[in-house]
N, C-alpha and C positions, 0 to 999 in steps of 0.2 A: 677034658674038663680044665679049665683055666683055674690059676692059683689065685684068690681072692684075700686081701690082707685087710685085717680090720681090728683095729684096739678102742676098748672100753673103759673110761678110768672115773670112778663114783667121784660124783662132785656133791652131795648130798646122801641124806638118807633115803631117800626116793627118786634121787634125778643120776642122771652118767652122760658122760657127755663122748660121743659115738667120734671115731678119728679112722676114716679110711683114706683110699686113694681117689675115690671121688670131693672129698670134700668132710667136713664136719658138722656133726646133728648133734641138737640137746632131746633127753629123752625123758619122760618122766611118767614114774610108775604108782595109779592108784587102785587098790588092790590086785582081781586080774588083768585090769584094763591098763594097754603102755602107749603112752602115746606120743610122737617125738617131734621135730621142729618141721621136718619133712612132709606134715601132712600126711602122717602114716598113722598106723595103730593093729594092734593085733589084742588079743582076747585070750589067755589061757584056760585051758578048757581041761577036763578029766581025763585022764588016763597018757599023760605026755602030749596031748594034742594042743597044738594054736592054731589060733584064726584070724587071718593078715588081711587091713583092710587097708584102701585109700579114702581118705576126707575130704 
């Protein structure tokens, strides 16, 4: 399994702005819905679960 590095630093009270070694994403979260610069989005859902989508 490859070591993966990624840092998260709050740029708002809703937004964080995402710093890997691909590159950097802005994210921004409205209640369970996150949704980031990348065309991504996941769902928080009951009991520890998410649900990771592409847009």
């Amino acid at each position: 399994m490859p070591l993966v590095w990624r840092r998260s630093l709050r740029v708002g009270k809703r937004s964080r702005l995402n710093l890997s070694k691909s590159g950097a994403s802005l994210s921004r979260r409205q209640g369970p819905v996150t949704i980031n610069s990348r065309r991504r989005g996941s769902i928080r859902l009951p009991f520890g679960f998410s649900f990771r989508f592409k847009l």
